[in-house]
N, C-alpha and C positions, 0 to 999 in steps of 0.2 A: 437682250442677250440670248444664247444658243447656248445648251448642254452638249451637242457635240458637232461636229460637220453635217453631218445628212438633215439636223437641225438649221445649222445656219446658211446651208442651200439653199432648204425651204424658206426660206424667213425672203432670201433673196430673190425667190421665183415668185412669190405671193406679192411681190413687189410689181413684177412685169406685169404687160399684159394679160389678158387670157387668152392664150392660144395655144394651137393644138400643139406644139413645140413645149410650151411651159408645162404644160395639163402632160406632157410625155417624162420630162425631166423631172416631175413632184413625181411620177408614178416610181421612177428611174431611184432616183433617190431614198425612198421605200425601202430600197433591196441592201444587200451589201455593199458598204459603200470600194472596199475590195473588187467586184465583179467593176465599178468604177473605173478604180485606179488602171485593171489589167482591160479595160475597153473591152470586155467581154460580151460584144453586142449577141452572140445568139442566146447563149442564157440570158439576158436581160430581156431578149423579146419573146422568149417563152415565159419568164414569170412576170412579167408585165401585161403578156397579149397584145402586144404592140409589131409592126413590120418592123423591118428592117432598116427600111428609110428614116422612120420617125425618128426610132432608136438613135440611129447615128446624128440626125438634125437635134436631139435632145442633148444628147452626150456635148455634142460642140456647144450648145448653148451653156450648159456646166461649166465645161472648159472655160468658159469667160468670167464667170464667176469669181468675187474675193472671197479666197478658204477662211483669210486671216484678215477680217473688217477692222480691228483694230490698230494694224501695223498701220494705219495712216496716222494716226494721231501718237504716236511714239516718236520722241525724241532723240534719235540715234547719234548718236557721238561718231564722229567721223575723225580717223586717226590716218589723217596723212603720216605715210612714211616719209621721210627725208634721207635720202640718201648720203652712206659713208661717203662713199670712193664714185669720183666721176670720169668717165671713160667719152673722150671724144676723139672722132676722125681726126688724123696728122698727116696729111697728103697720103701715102699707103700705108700707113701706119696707124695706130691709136696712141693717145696721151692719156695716161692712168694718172690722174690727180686726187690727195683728197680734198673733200669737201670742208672750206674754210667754214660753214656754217655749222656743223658738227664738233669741230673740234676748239679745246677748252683754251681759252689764255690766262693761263696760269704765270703770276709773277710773287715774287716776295716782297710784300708791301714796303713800299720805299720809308717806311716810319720805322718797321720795325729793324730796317737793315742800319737803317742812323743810329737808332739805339745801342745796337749792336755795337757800330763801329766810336760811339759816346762812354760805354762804359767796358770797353777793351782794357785790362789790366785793374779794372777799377777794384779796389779791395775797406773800401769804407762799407759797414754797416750792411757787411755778408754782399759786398759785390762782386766776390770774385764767385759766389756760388752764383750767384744769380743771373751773373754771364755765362757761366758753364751750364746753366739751366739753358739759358735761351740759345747757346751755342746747339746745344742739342735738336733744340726745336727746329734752328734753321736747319739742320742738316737734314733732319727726316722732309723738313719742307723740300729741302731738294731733291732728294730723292723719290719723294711721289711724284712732282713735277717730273723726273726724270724718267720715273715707269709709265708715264701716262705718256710722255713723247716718244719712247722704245713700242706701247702697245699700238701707237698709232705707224708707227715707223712700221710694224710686224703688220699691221692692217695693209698698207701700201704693199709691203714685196709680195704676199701674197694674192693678190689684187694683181697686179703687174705677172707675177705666175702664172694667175688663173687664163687673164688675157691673152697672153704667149699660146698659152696650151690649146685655149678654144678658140685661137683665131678666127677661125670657119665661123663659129656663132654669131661674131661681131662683125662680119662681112655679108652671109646670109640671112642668118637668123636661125631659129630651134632645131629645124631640120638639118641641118649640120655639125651638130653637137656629136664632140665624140667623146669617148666615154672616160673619165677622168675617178683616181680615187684619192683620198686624204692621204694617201703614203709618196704619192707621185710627189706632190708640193711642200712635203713635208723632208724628203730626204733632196731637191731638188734647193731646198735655203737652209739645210743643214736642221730641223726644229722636230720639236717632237710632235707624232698625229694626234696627241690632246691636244696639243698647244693651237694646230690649224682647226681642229674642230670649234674651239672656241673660240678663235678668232671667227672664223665663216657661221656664226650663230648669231641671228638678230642684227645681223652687218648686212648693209645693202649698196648694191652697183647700181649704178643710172647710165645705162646699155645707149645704142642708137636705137634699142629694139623695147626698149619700157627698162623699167628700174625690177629688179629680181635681189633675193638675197644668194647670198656668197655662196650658200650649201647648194642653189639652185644647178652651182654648173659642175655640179659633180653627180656621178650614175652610174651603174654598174652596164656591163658591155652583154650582148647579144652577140651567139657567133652568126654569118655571113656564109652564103655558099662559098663564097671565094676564098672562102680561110680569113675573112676579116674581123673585126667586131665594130657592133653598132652601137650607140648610147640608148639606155634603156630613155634618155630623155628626146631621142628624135624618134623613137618609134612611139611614144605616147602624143607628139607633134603626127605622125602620119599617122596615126587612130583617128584625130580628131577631125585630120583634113577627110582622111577617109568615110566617119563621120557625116561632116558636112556635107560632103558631095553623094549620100545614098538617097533615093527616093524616098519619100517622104510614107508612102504605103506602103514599100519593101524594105523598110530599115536592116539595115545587118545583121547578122548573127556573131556570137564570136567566132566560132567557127569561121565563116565565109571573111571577117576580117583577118582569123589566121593565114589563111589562104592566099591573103592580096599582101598581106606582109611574105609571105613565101613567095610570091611573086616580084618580088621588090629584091629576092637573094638575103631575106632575114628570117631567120626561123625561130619561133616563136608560138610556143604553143598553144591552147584555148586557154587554159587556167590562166597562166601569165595573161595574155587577152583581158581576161574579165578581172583580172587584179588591174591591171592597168588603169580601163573603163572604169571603174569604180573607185579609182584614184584620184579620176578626173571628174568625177562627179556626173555620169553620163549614164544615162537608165538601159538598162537592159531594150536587147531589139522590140519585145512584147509592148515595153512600155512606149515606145518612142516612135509606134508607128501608128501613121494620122487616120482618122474616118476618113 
C-alpha cells in the first residue's frame, strides 16, 4: 500500500529497472508532486540537478504510471442507458418513435374486471359497498394508466419538436446545433416550461449521431458577426475539434482559441472559453502540452 502519490510512484519505479530514467523519476518524484502535474521541467532540473533531457525522459516515464493501482480490481457497475425516443432516417426526413422497450403495458387485470362486471348491482352482504369500493379502484386504475399514456404521448411531441427545430444536428451532427430554449417548445405544443423541463430530464433520444438526453439539444445562443446566433452547444463541438487538431507542444491558450472562434464570425470571450473548456473536462493549455 502507498500513503499518498509520490509514494505509490515510487513503489512503481523501484519495480522497473535500474536506469538512469528511473533513478531521474524517484529523484522527480521527491519534489512536489504539483511541479508534476504543471510539467514544470526547469524547476524540477534545478532542484533535482538533473538536464533537461533526463527531466523530460523521467517525466514521460511517470506519465505511464498507474496513479490509481487499485481501480483494476474494482467492480464497476455499468449502467447502460436505454433510450426513450428513437429517431431514424425516413428518405429526407426522420421518424421520431418511442421506444417499445421503455414503455409500461399497463392493463386492468382481466379477474378483476369479471368481478366487477359479477357483482354489478349485487346488494347481499354489503355488496353494493363493495362494488362502489372496487368501482373506485378501477377508475383510479384508469386513470394512472391514462397519465402514464398522456406522459408518454407529451415525451413523443416534444421529441418530434425538438427534431423539427434541430434538424441540422440530425443531418450533421454537433456542429450544426442551433440554439434552442425551453419556452420555444413549450409555447410551440401549447405546455408549460416546467412541464418541458421534466419531461427533457433523465429522457433520452437514440440520434444517428449516439443516444444524448433531451436537455442536450437545448443552449443558449452566441451572437455572430453577421447578426446571427450560434449554439453555445456547437461552439463547445469547435473547441474540442479545435482542440484536437493544436500541436501537441503548442497547445492552445484560451485566448488564441477565442481568436479562431472570432475567426469562424463568433464572438466569444476568454472567460466564456475556459467555462466551456472546463465544461468539457479539458486541462488548461499548461497542462496539455506534451514533453
Amino acid at each position: 500500500g502507498a500513503r499518498n502519490l509520490a509514494e505509490c510512484l515510487r513503489l512503481q519505479i523501484l519495480e522497473m529497472r535500474n536506469t538512469p530514467e528511473a533513478r531521474a523519476a524517484l529523484a522527480i518524484c521527491g519534489q512536489a508532486m504539483e511541479l508534476v502535474a504543471k510539467r514544470d521541467v526547469k524547476r524540477l532540473c534545478n532542484l533535482c540537478g538533473l538536464d533537461d533531457e533526463t527531466v523530460r525522459a523521467a517525466l514521460g516515464l511517470i506519465a505511464r504510471l498507474e496513479p490509481k493501482p487499485g481501480r483494476r480490481f474494482v467492480d464497476v457497475e455499468r449502467n447502460v442507458v436505454v433510450p426513450d425516443v428513437l429517431v431514424t432516417r425516413a428518405g429526407r426526413g426522420f421518424k421520431v418513435l418511442l421506444n417499445p422497450e421503455v414503455m409500461p403495458r399497463l392493463r386492468v387485470h382481466d379477474v378483476y374486471a369479471s368481478a366487477m362486471r359479477q357483482n354489478r348491482g349485487g346488494r347481499d352482504n354489503g355488496g353494493e359497498a363493495g362494488h362502489a369500493a372496487m368501482q373506485q379502484r378501477l377508475q383510479e386504475a384508469r386513470w394512472f394508466i391514462k397519465n402514464i399514456q398522456q406522459r408518454f404521448d407529451t415525451i413523443l411531441r416534444v421529441s418530434s419538436a425538438i427534431v423539427e427545430r434541430q434538424r441540422n444536428f440530425f443531418m450533421h451532427g454537433e456542429l450544426a446545433m442551433r440554439p434552442l430554449v425551453l419556452r420555444e417548445i413549450a409555447d410551440e405544443l401549447g405546455l408549460h416550461e416546467s412541464t418541458i423541463s421534466r419531461v427533457t430530464t433523465a429522457k433520452y433520444m437514440s440520434t444517428p449521431f449516439g443516444t444524448y438526453e433531451l436537455k442536450y439539444f437545448f443552449g443558449s445562443s452566441l451572437g455572430t458577426e453577421t447578426g446571427g446566433n450560434a449554439s453555445s452547444t456547437a461552439v463547445r463541438a469547435l473547441l474540442k475539434q479545435f482542440i484536437a487538431a493544436e500541436e501537441a507542444t503548442k497547445p492552445l491558450s484560451d485566448n488564441q482559441l477565442s481568436d479562431l472562434l472570432r475567426e469562424q464570425g463568433i464572438e466569444c470571450a476568454r472567460r466564456t472559453v475556459a467555462k466551456y473548456r472546463e465544461a468539457l473536462r479539458i486541462a488548461p493549455a499548461n497542462l496539455r502540452k506534451s514533453l
